[in-house]
C-alpha positions in Angstrom: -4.4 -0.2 96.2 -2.0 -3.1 95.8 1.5 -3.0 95.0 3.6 -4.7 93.1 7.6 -5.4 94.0 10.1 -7.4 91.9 13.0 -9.4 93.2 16.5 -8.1 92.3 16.7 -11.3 90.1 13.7 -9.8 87.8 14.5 -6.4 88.4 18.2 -7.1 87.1 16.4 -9.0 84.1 14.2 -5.6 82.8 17.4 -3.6 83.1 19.2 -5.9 81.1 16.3 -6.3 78.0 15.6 -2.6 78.2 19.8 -2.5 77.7 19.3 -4.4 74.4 16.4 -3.0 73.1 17.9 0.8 73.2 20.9 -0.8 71.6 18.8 -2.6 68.9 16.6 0.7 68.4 19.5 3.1 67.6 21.3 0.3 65.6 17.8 0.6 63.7 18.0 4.1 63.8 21.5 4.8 62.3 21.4 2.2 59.0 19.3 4.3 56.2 18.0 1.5 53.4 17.8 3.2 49.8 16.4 1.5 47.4 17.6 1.6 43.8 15.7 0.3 40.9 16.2 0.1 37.6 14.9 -1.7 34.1 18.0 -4.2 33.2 17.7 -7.8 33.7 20.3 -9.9 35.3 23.5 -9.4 33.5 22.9 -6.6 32.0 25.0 -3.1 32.5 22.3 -1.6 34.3 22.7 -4.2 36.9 26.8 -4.6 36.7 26.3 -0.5 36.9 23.7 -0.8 40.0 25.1 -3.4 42.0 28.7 -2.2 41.8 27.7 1.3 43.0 25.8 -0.3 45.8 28.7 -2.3 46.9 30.9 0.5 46.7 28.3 2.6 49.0 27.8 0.1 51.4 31.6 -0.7 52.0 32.0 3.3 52.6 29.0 3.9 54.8 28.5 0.3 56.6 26.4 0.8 59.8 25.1 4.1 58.4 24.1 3.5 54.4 22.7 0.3 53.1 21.7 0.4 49.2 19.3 -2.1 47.6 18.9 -2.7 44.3 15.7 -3.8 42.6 16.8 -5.0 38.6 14.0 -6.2 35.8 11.5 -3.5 36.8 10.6 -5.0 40.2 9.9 -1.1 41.3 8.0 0.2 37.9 8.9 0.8 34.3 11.3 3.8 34.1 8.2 6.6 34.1 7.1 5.1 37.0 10.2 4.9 39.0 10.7 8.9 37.9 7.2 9.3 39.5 8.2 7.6 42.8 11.6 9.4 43.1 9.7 12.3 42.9 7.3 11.2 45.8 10.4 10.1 47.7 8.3 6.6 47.5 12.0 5.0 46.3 15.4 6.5 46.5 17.6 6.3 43.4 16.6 4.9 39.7 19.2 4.8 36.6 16.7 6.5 34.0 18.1 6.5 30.2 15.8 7.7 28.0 12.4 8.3 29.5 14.5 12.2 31.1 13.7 13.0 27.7 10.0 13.3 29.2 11.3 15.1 32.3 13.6 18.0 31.0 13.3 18.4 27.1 17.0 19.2 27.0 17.7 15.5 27.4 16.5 15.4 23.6 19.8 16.4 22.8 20.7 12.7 23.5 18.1 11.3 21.1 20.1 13.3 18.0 21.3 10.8 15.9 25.1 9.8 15.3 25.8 13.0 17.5 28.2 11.0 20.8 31.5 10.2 18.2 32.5 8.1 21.6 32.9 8.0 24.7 35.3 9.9 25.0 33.6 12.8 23.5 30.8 11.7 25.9 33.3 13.3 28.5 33.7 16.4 26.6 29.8 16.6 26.2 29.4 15.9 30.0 31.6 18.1 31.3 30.6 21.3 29.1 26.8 20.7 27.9 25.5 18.7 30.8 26.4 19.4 33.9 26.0 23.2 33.4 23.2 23.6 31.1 20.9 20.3 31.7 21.4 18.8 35.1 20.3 22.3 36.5 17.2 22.1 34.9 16.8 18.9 36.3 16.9 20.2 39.7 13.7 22.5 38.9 11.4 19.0 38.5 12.3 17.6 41.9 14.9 15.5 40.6 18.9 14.9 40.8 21.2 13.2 38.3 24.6 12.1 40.9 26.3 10.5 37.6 26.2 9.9 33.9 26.9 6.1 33.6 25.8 4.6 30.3 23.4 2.1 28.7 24.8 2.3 25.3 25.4 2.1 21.4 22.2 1.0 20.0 21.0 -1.0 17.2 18.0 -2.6 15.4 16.9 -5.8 15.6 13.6 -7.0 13.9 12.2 -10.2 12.1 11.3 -8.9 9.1 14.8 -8.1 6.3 17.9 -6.5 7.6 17.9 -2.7 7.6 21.0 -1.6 5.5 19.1 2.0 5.5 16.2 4.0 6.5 13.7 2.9 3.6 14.0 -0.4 5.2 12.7 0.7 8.1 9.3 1.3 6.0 6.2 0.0 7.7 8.3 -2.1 10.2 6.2 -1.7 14.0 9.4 -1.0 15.9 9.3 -0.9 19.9 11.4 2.5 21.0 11.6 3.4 24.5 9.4 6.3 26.3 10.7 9.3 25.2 9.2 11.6 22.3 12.1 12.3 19.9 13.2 8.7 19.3 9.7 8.3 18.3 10.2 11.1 16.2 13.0 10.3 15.0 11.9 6.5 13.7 8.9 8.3 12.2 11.7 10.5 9.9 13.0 7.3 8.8 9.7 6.0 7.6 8.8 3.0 10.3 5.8 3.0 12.6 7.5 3.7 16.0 5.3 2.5 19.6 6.4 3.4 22.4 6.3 1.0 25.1 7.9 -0.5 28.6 11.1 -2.6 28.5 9.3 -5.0 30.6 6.6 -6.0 27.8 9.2 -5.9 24.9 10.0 -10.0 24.4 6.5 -11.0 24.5 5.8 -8.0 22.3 8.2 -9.4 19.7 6.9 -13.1 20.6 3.7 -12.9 19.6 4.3 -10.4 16.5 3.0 -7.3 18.1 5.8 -5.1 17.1 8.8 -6.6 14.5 11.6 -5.4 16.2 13.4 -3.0 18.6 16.7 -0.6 19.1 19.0 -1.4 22.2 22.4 -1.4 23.0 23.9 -4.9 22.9 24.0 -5.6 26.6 20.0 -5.3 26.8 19.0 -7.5 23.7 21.4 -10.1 24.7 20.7 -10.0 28.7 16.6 -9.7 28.0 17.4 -12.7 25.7 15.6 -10.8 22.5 17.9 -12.9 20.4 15.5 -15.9 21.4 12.8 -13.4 19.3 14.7 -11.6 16.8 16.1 -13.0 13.6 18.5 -10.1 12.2 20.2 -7.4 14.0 21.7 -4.5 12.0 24.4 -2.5 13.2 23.0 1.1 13.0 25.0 2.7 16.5 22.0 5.2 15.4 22.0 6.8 19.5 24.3 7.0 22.4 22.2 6.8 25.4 23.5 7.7 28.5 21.8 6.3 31.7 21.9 8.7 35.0 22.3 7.7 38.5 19.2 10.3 39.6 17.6 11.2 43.1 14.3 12.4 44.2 15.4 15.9 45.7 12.3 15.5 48.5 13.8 12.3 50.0 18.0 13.0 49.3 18.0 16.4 50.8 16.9 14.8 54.4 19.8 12.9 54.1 23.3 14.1 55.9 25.6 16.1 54.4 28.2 14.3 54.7 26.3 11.0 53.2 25.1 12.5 50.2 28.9 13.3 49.9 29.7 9.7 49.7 26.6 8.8 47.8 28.1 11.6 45.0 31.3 11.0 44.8 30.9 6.8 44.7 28.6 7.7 41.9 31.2 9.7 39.5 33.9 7.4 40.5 31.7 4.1 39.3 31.8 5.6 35.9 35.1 4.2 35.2 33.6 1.2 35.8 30.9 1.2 34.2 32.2 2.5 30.9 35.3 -0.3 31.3 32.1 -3.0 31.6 30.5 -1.3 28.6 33.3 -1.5 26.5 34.5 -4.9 27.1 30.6 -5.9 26.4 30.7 -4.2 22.7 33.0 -7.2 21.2 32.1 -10.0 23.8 28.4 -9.6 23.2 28.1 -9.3 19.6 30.1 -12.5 19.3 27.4 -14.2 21.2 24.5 -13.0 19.4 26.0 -13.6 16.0 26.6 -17.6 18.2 22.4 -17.4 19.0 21.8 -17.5 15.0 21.2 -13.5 14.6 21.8 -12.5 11.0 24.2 -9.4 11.6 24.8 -6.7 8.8 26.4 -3.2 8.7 24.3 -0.5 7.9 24.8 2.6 5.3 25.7 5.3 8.1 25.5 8.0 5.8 22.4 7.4 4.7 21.1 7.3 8.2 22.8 10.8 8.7 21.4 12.5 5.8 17.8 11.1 6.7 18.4 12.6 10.6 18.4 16.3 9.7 15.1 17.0 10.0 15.3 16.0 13.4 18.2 18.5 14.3 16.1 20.9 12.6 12.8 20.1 14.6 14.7 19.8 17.7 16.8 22.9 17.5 13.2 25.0 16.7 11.0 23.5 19.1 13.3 23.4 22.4 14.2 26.3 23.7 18.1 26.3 24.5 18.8 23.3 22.3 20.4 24.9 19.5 23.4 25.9 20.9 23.8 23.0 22.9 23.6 21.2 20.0 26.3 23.1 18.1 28.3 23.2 21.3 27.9 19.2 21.4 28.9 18.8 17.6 31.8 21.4 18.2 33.0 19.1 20.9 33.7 16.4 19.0 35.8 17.8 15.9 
């Protein structure tokens, strides 16, 4: 059998590429990428919210943690991102609405008029939702890390400015995926559909639906103003967004790196909420520049027509009643 022999030249030359690539291979091995996708398009607060966080992370955990975030659905619509965190097929997802689907305590979110501010937000977080609803969360293979926020919202359509709920008659009115603010819309007498964030402007484009609810920050940074003639100033919901895991995929992380991940996440709130509020004023301004015919809306009215809701809610969940009265209590 023949043998082979290297010069010290060559032999030097292995050693040294070997060197390098057990270098490159554990540099590979300690940076984890996490992907984090959400629904907002560029400028909205989903993405100040997501990209911030990621920054944050990044700075804290360089050579260890690298988030990327994925903005104007690039990873799915928000059912299908809950789907994947689940499968562990992404990593982290700001959900709003659609956790309604998840954990029916999330409803409590959909009652109308019932977040005064955000500062009763903080009230409602601390007491309501990190005891009684983010541990049911747990129990579908998911984890919220942080309440953040996607906002006040308000109706937009093409049809006559809503001053009150029998204006809403008849109007097809887009409303995110979650059942009780298609119940809710139903209670007020227009013909609610369901449907992805993603589809919404060429939904209101071509006439399919007349109009939509969002907080400003999503109408103005998905450029529905282009597509909507009057917005009406209903503030009917409060939606929260929430910073959420997949429990399969986050639990093989480290200890000490979900640490970071957690406590980046609750601190980003202050930002997020400083962002949301400077919005408010800035971005109604520039809707009401686009040509949007803006009117006030007869709260009280809208109030009176939302008991039902409470009603339905408080029956059909269990546990909801005295989270709602708990929630309401809260905010006297």
């Amino acid at each position: 059998m023949k043998s082979f022999t290297f010069s010290s030249a060559t032999r030097r030359s292995l050693i040294t590429a070997a060197a390098v690539l057990t270098l490159h291979g554990a540099a590979f091995a300690q940076v984890v990428e996490l992907k984090l996708g959400h629904v907002g398009e560029p400028g909205s607060l989903f993405q100040l919210s997501a990209d911030e966080y990621a920054k944050r992370v990044n700075a804290k955990l360089a050579g260890k943690i690298k988030i990327v975030t994925f903005g104007s659905s690039q990873l799915g619509g928000d059912k299908e991102m809950i789907q994947k965190l689940k499968l562990g097929t992404i990593d982290m997802a700001v959900p709003s609405t659609v956790m309604t689907s998840e954990v029916d305590l999330f409803g409590i979110f959909e009652m109308p008029y019932i977040v005064k501010d955000r500062a009763h937000m903080g009230r409602i977080e601390k007491d309501v939702f990190w005891p009684s609803i983010a541990t049911e969360t747990e129990k579908k293979g998911l984890k919220v890390l942080a309440v953040w926020e996607n906002g006040y919202r308000h109706i937009t359509n093409n049809k006559k400015p809503i001053k009150g709920p029998a204006d809403l008659q008849g109007i097809k009115l887009r409303v995110p995926e979650g059942k009780w603010r298609v119940k809710m819309f139903q209670t007020y007498g227009a013909n609610p559909s369901p449907m992805k964030f993603s589809e919404l402007f060429t939904a209101l484009q071509t006439g399919v639906m007349d109009g939509q609810e969002n907080p400003f920050t999503q109408i103005y940074s998905a450029k529905l103003q282009e597509v909507q003639k009057y917005l009406s100033l209903s503030g009917h919901v409060y939606t929260p967004a929430y910073l959420t895991v997949g429990t399969r995929r986050y639990n093989t992380l480290p200890a000490d790196v979900r640490k970071v991940l957690e406590d980046t996440a609750r601190e980003t709130q202050a930002y997020v909420y400083a962002e949301a509020t400077k919005a408010e004023t800035e971005l109604l301004a520039k809707l009401k520049e686009s040509g949007m015919q803006v009117n006030e809306v007869d709260k009280e009215a809208f109030i009176n027509a939302s008991k039902p809701i409470y009603e339905e809610f408080g029956k059909e969940v269990a546990g909801a009643r005295p989270l709602i009265d708990k929630a309401v209590a809260l905010g006297k």
